[in-house]
PDB file as gemmi writes it, atoms N, CA and C in Angstrom:
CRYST1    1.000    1.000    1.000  90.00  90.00  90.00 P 1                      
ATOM      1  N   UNK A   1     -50.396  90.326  -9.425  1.00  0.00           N  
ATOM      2  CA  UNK A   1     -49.352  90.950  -8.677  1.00  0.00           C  
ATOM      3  C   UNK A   1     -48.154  90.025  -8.642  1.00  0.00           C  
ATOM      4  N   UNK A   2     -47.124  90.654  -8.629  1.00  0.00           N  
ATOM      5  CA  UNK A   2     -45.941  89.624  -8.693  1.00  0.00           C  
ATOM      6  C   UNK A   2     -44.885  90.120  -7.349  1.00  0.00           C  
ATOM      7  N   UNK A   3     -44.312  89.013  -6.905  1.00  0.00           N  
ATOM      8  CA  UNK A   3     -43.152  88.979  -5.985  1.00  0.00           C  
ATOM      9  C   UNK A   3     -42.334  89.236  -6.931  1.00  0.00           C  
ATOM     10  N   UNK A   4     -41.125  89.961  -6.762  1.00  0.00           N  
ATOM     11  CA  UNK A   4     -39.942  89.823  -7.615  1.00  0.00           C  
ATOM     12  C   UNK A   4     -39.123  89.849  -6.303  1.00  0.00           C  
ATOM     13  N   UNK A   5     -37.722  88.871  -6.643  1.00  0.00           N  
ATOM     14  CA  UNK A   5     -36.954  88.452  -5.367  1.00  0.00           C  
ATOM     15  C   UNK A   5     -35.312  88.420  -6.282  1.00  0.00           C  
ATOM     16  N   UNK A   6     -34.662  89.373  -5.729  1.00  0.00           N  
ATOM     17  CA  UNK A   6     -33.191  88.919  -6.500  1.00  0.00           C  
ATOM     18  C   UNK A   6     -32.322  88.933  -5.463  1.00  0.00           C  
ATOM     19  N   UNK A   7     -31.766  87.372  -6.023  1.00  0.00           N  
ATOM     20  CA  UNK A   7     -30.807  86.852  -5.076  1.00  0.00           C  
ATOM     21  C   UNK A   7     -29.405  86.815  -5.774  1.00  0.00           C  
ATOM     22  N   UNK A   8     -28.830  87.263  -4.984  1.00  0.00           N  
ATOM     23  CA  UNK A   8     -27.243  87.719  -5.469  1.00  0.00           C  
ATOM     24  C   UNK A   8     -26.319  86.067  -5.633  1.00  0.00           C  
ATOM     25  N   UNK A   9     -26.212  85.707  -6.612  1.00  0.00           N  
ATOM     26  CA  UNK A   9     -25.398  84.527  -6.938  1.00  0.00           C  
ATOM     27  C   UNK A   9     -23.659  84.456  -6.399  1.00  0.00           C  
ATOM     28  N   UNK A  10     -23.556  83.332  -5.251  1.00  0.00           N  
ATOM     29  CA  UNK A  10     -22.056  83.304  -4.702  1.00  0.00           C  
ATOM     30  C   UNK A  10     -21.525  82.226  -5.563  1.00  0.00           C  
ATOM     31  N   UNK A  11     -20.026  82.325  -6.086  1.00  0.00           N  
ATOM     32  CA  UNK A  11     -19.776  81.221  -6.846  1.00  0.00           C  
ATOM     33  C   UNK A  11     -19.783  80.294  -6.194  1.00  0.00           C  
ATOM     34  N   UNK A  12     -19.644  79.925  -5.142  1.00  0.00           N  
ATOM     35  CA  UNK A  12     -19.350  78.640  -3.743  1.00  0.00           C  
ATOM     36  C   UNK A  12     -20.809  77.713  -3.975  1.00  0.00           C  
ATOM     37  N   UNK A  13     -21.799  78.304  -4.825  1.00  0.00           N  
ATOM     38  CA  UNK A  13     -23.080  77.659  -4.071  1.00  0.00           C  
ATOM     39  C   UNK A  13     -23.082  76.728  -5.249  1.00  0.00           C  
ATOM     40  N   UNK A  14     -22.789  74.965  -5.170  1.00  0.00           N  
ATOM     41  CA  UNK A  14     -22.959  74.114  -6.037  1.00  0.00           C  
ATOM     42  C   UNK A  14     -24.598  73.594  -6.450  1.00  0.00           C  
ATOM     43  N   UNK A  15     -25.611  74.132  -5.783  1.00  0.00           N  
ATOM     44  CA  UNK A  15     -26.737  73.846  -6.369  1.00  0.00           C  
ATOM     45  C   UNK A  15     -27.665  74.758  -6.196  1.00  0.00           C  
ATOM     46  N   UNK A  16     -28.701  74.115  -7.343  1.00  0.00           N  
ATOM     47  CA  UNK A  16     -30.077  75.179  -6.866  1.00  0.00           C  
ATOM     48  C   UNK A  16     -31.044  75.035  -5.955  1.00  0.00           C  
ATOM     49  N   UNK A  17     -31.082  73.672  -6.054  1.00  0.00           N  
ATOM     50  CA  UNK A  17     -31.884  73.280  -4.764  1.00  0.00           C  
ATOM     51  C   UNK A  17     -32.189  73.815  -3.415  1.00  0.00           C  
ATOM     52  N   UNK A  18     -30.958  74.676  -2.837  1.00  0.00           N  
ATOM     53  CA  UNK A  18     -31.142  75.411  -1.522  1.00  0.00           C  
ATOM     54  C   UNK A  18     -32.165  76.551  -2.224  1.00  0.00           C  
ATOM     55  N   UNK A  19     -32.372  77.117  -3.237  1.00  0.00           N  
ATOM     56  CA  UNK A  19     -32.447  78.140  -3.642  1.00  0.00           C  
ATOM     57  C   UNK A  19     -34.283  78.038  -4.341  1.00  0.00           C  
ATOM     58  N   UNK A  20     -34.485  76.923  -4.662  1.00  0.00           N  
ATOM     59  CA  UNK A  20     -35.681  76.370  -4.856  1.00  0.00           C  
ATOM     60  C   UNK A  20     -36.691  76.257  -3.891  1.00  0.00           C  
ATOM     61  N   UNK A  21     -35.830  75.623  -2.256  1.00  0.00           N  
ATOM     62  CA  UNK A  21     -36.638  75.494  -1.162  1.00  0.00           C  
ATOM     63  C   UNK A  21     -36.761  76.673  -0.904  1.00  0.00           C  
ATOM     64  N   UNK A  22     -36.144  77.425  -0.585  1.00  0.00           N  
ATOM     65  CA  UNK A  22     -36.008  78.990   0.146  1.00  0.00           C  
ATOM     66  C   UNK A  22     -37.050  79.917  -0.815  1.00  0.00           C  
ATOM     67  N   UNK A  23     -37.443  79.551  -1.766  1.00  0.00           N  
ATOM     68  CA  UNK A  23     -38.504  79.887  -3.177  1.00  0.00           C  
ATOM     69  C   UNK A  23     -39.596  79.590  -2.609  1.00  0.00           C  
ATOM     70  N   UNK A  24     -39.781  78.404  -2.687  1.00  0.00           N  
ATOM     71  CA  UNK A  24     -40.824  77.646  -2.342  1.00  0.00           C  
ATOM     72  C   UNK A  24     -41.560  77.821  -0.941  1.00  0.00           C  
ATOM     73  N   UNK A  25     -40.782  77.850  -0.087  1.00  0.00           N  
ATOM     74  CA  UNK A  25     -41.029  78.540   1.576  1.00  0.00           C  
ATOM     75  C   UNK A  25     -41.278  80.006   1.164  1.00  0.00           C  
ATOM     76  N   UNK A  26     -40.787  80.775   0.637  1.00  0.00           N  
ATOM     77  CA  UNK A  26     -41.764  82.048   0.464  1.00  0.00           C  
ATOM     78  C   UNK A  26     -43.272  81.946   0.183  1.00  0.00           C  
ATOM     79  N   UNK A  27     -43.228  80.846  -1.173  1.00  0.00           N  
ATOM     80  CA  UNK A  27     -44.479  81.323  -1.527  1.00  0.00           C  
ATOM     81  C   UNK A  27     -45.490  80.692  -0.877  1.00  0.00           C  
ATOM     82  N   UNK A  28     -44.365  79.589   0.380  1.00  0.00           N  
ATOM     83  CA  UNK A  28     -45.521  79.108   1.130  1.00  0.00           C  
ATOM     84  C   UNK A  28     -46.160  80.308   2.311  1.00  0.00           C  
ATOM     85  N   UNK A  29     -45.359  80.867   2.477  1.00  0.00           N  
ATOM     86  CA  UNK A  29     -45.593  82.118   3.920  1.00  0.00           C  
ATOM     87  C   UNK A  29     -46.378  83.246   3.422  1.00  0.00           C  
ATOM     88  N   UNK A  30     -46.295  83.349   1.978  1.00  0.00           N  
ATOM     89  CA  UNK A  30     -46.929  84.431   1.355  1.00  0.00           C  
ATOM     90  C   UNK A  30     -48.538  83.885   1.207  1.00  0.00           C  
ATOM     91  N   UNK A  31     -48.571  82.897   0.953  1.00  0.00           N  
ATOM     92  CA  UNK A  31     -50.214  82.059   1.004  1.00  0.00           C  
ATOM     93  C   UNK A  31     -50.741  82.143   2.020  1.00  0.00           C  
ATOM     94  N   UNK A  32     -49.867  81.804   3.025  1.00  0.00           N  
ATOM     95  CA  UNK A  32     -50.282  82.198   4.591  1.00  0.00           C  
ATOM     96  C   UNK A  32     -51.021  83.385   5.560  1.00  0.00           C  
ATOM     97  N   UNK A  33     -49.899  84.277   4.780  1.00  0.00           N  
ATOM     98  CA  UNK A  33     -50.151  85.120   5.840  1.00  0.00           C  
ATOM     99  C   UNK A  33     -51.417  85.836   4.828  1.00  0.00           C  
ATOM    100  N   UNK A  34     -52.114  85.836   3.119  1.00  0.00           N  
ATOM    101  CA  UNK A  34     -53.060  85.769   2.814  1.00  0.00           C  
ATOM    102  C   UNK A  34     -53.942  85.094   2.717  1.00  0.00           C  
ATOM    103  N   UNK A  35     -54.053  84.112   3.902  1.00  0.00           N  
ATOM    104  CA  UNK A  35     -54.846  83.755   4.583  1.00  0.00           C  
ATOM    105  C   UNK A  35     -55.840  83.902   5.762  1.00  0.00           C  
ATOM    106  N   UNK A  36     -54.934  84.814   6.218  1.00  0.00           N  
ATOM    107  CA  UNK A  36     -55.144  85.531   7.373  1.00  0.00           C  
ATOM    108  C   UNK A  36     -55.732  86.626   7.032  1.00  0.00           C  
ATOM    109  N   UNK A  37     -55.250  87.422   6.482  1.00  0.00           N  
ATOM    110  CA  UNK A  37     -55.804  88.763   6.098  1.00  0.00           C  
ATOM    111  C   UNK A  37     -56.838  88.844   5.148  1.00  0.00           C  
ATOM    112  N   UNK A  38     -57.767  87.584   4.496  1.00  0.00           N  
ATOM    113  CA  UNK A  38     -58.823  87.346   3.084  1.00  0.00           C  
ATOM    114  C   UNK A  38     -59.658  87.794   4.117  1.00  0.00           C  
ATOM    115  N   UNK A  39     -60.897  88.312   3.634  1.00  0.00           N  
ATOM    116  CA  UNK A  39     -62.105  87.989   4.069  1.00  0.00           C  
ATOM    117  C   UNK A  39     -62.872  86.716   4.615  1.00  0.00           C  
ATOM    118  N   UNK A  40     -63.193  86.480   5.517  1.00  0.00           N  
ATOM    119  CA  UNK A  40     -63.633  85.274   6.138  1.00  0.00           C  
ATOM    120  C   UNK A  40     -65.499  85.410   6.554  1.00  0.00           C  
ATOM    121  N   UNK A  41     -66.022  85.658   5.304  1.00  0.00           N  
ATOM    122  CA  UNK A  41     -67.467  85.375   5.834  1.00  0.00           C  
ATOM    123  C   UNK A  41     -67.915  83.771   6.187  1.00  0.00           C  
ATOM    124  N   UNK A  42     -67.604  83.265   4.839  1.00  0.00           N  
ATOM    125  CA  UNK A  42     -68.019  81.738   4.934  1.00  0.00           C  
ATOM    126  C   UNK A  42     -66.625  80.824   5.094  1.00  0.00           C  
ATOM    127  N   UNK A  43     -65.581  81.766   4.669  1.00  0.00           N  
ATOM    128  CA  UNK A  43     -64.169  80.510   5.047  1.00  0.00           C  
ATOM    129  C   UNK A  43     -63.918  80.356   3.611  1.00  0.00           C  
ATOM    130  N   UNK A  44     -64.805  80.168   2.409  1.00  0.00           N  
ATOM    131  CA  UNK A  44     -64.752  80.088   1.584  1.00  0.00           C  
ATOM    132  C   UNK A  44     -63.159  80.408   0.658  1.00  0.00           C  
ATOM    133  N   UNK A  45     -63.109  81.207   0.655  1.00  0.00           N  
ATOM    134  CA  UNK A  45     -62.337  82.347   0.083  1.00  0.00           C  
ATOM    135  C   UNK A  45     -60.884  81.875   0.463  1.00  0.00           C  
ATOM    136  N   UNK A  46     -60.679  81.731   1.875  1.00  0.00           N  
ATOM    137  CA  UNK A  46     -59.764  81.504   2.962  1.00  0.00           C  
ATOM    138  C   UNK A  46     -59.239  79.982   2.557  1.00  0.00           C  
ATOM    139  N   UNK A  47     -60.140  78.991   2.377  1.00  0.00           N  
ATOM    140  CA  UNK A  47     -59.804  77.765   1.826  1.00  0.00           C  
ATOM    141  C   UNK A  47     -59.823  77.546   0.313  1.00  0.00           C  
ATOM    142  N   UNK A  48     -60.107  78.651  -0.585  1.00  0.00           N  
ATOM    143  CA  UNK A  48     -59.378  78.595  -1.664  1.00  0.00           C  
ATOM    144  C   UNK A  48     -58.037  78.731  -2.294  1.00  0.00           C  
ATOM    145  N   UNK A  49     -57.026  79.199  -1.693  1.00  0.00           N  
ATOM    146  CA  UNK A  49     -56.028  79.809  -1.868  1.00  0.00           C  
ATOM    147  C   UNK A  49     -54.567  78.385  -2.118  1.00  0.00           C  
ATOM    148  N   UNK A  50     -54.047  78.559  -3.377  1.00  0.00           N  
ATOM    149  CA  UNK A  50     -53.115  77.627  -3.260  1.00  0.00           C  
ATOM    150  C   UNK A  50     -52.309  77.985  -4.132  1.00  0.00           C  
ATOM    151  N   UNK A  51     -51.051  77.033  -4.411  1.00  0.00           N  
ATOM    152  CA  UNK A  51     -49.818  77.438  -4.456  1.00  0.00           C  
ATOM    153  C   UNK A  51     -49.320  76.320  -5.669  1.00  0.00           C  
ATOM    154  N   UNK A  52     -49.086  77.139  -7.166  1.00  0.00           N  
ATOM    155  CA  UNK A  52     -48.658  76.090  -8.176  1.00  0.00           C  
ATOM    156  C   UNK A  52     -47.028  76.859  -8.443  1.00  0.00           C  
ATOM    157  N   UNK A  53     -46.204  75.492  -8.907  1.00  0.00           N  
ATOM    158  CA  UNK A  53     -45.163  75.401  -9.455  1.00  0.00           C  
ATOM    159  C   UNK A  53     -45.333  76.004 -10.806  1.00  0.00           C  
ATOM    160  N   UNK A  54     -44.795  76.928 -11.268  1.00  0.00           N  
ATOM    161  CA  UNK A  54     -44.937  76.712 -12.789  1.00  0.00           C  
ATOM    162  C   UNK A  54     -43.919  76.505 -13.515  1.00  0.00           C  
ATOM    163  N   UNK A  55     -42.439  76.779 -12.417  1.00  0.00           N  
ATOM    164  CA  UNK A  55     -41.546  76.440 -13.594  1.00  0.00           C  
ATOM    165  C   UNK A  55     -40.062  76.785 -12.320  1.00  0.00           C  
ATOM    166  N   UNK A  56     -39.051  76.627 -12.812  1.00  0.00           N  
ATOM    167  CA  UNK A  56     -37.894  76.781 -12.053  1.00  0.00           C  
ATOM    168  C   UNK A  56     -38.059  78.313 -11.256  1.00  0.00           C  
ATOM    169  N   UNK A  57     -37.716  78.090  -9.997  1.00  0.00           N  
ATOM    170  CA  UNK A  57     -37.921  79.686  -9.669  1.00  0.00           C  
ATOM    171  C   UNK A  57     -38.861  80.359  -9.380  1.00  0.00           C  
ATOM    172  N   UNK A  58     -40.159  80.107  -9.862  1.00  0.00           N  
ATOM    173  CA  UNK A  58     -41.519  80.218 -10.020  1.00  0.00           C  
ATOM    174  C   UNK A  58     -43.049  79.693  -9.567  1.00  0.00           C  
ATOM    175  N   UNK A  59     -43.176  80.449  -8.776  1.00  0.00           N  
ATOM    176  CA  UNK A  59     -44.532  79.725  -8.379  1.00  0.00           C  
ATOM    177  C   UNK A  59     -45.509  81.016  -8.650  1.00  0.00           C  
ATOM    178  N   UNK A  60     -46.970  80.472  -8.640  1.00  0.00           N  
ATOM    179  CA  UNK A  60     -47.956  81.391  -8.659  1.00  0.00           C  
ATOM    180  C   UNK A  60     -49.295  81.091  -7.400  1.00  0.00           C  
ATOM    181  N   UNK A  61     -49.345  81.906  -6.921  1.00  0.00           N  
ATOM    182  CA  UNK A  61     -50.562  81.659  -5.575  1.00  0.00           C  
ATOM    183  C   UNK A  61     -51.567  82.826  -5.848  1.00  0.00           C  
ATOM    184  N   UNK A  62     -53.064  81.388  -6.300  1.00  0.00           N  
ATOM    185  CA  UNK A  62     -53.789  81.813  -6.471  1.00  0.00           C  
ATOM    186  C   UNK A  62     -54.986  81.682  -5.719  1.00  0.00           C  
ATOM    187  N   UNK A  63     -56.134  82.150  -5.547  1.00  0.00           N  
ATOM    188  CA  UNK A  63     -57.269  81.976  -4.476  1.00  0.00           C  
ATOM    189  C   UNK A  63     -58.444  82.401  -5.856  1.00  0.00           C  
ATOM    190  N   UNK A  64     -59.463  81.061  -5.170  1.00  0.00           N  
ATOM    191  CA  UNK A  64     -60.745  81.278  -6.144  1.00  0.00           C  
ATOM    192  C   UNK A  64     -60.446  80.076  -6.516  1.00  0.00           C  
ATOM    193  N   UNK A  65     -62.094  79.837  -7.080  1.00  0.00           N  
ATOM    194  CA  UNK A  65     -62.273  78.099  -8.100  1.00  0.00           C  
ATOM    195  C   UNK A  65     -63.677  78.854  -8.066  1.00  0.00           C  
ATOM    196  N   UNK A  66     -64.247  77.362  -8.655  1.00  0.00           N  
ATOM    197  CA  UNK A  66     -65.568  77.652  -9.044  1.00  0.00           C  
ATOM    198  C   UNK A  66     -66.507  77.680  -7.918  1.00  0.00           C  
ATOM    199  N   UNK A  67     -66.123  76.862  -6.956  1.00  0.00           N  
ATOM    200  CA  UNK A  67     -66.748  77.195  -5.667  1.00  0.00           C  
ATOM    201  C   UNK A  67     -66.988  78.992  -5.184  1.00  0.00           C  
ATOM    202  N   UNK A  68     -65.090  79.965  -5.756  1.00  0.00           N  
ATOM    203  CA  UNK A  68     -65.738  80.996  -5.433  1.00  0.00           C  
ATOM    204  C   UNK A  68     -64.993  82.223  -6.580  1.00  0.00           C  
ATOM    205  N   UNK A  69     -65.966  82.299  -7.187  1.00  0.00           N  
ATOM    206  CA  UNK A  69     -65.788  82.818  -8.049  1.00  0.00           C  
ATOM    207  C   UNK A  69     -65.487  84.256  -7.962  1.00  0.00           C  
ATOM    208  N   UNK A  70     -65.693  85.170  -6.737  1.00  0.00           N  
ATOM    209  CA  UNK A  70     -65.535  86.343  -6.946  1.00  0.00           C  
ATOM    210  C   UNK A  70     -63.863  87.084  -5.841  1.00  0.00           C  
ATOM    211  N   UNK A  71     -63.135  85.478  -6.013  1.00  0.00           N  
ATOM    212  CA  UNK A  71     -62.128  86.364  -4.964  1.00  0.00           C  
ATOM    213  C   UNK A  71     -61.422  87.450  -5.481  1.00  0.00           C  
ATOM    214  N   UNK A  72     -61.308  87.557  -7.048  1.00  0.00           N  
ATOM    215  CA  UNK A  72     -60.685  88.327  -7.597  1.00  0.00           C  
ATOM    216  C   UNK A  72     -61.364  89.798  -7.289  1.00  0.00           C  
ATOM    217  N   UNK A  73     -62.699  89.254  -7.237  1.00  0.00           N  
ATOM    218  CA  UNK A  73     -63.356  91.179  -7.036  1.00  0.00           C  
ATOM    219  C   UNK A  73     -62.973  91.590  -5.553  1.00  0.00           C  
ATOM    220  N   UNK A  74     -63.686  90.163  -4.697  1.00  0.00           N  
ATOM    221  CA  UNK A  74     -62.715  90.768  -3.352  1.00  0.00           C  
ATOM    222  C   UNK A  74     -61.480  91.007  -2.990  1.00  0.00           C  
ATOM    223  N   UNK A  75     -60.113  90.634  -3.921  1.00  0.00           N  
ATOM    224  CA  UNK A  75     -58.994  91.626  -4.011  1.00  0.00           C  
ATOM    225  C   UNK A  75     -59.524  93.204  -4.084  1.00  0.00           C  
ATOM    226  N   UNK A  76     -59.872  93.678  -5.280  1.00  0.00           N  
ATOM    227  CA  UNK A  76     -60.390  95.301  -5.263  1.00  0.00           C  
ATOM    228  C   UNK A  76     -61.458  95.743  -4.920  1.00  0.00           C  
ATOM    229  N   UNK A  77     -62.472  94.985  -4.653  1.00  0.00           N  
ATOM    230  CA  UNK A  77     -63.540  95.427  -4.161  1.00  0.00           C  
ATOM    231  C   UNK A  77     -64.270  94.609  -2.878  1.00  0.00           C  
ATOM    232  N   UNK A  78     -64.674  95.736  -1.682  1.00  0.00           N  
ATOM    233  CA  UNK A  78     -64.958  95.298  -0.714  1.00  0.00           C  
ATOM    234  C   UNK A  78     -65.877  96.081   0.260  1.00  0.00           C  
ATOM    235  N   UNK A  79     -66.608  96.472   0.189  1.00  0.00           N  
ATOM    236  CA  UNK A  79     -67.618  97.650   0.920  1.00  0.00           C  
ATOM    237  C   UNK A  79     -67.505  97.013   1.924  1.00  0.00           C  
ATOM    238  N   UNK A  80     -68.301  95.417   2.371  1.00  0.00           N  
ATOM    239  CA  UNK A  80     -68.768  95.506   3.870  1.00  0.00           C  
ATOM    240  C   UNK A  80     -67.040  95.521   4.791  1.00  0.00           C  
ATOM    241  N   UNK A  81     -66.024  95.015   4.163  1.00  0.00           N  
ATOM    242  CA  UNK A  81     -64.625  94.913   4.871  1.00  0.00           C  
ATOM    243  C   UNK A  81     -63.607  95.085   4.106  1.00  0.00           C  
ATOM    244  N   UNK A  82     -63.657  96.765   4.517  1.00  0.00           N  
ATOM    245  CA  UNK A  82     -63.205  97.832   3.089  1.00  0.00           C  
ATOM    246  C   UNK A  82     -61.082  97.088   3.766  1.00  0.00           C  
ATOM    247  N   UNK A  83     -61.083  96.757   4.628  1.00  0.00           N  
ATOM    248  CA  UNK A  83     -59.735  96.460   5.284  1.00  0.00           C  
ATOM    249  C   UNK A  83     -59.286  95.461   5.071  1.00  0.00           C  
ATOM    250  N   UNK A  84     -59.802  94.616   4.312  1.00  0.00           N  
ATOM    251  CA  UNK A  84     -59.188  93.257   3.532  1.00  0.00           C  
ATOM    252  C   UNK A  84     -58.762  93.319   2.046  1.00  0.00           C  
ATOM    253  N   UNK A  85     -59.254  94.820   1.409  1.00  0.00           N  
ATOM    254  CA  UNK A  85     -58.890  95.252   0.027  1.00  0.00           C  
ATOM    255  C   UNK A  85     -57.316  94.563   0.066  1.00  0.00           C  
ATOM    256  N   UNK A  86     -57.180  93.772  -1.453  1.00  0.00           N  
ATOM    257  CA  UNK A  86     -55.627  93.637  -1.347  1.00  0.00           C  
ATOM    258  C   UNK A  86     -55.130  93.066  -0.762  1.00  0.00           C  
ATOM    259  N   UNK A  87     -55.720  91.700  -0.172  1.00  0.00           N  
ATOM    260  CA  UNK A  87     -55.405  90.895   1.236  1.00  0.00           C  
ATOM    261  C   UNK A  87     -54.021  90.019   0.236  1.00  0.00           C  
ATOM    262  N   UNK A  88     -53.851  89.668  -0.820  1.00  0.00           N  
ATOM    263  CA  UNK A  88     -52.499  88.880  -2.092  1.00  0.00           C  
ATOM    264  C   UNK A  88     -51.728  89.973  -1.749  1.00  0.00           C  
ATOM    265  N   UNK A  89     -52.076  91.163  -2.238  1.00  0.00           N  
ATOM    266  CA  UNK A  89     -50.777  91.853  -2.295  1.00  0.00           C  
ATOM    267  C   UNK A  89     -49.955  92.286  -0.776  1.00  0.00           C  
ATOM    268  N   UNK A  90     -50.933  92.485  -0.013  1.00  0.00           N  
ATOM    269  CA  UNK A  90     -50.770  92.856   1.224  1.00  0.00           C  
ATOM    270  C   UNK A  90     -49.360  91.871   1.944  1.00  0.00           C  
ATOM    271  N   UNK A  91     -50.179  90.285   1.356  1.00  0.00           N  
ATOM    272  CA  UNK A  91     -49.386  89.615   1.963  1.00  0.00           C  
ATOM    273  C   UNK A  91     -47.902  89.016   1.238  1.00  0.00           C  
ATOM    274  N   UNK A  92     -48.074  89.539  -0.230  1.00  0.00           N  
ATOM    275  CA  UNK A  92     -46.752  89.908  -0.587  1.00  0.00           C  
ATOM    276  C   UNK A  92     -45.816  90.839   0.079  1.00  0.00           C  
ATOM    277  N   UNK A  93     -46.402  91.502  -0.195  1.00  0.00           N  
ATOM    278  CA  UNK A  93     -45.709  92.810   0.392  1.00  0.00           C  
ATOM    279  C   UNK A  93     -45.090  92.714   2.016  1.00  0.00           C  
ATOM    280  N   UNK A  94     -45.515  92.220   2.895  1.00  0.00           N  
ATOM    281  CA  UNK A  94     -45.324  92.259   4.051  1.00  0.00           C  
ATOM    282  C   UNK A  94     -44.473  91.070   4.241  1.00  0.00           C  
ATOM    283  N   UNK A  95     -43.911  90.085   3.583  1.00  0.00           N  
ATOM    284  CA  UNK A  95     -42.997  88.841   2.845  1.00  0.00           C  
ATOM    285  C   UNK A  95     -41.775  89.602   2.292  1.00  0.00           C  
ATOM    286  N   UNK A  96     -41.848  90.787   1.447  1.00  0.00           N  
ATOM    287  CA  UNK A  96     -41.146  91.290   0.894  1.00  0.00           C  
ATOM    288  C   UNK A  96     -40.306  92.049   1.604  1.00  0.00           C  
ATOM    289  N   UNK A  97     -40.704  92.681   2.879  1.00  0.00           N  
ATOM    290  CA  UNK A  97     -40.147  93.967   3.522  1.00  0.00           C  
ATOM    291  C   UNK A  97     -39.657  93.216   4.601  1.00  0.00           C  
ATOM    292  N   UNK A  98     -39.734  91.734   4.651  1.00  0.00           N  
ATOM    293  CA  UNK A  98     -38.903  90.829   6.092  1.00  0.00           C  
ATOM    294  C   UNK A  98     -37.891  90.633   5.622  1.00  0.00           C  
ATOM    295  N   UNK A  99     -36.722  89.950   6.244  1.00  0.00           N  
ATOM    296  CA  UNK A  99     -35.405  89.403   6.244  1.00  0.00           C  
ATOM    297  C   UNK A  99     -35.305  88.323   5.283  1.00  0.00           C  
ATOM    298  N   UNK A 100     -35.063  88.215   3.941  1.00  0.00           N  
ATOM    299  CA  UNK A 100     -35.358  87.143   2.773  1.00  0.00           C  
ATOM    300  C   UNK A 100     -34.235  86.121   3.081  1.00  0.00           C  
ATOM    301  N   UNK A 101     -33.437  86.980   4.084  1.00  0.00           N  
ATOM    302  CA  UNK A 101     -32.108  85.382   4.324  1.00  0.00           C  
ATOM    303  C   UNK A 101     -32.416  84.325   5.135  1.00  0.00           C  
ATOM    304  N   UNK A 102     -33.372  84.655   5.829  1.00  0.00           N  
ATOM    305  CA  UNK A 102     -33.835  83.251   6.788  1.00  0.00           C  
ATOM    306  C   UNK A 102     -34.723  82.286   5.701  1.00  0.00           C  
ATOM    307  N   UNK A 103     -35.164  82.646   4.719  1.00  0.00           N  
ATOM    308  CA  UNK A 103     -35.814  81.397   4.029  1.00  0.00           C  
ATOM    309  C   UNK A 103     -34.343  80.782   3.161  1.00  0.00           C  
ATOM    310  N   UNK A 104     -33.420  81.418   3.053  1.00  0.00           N  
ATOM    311  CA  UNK A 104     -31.971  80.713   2.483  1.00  0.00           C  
ATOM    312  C   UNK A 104     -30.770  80.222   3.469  1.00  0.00           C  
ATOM    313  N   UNK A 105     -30.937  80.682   4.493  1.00  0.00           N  
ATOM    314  CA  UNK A 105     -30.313  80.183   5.537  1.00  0.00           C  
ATOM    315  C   UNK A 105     -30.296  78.690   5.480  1.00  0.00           C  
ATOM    316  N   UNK A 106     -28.962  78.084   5.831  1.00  0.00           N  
ATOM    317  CA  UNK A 106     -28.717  76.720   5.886  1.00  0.00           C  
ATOM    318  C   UNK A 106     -29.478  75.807   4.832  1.00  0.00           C  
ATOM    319  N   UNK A 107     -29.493  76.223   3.889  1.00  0.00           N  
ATOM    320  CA  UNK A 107     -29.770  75.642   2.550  1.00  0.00           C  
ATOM    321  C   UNK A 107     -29.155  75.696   1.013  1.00  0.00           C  
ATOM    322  N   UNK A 108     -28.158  77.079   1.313  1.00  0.00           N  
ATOM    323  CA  UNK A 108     -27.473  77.022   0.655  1.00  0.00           C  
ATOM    324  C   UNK A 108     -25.619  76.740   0.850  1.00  0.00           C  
TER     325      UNK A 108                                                      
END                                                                             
């Protein structure tokens, strides 16, 4: 699943850096708040979840290792806690539909 975020370029703004943090603080709040919403039998799942750089602009937050191998099924599949289906996208999504200027506020 992907965030897509477009930010309207002011000529005034001499760097990217405001624009990197305000990036970066998303994809930290977006890890977060799918944190909250994963399934929590063993915690497992909940303490897998982290947050790589991959490139300017770009991060990817992923949950699972070998410790737990099936978070990907518990994205789509979930019988005993049919209400955590989608707990990544969920918490994209609910990142997406807030006010995106407070993570750029006073940084750019």
């Amino acid at each position: 699943m992907t965030l897509r975020l477009k930010i309207a370029m002011s000529t005034d703004w001499d760097s990217t850096k405001g624009i990197e943090e305000g990036i970066a603080e998303i994809a930290t709040d977006v890890q977060k708040r799918a944190v909250i919403l994963a399934p929590r039998d063993t915690g497992a799942l909940r303490t897998s979840g982290r947050i790589t750089r991959l490139g300017a602009f770009t991060y990817s937050i992923i949950f699972g290792s070998d410790r737990v191998p099936y978070a990907r099924r518990r994205h789509f599949e979930n019988e005993k806690n049919p209400q955590t289906l989608g707990y990544l996208a969920k918490a994209a999504d609910s990142i997406n539909r807030s006010d995106k200027k407070k993570y750029f506020r006073n940084k750019i």
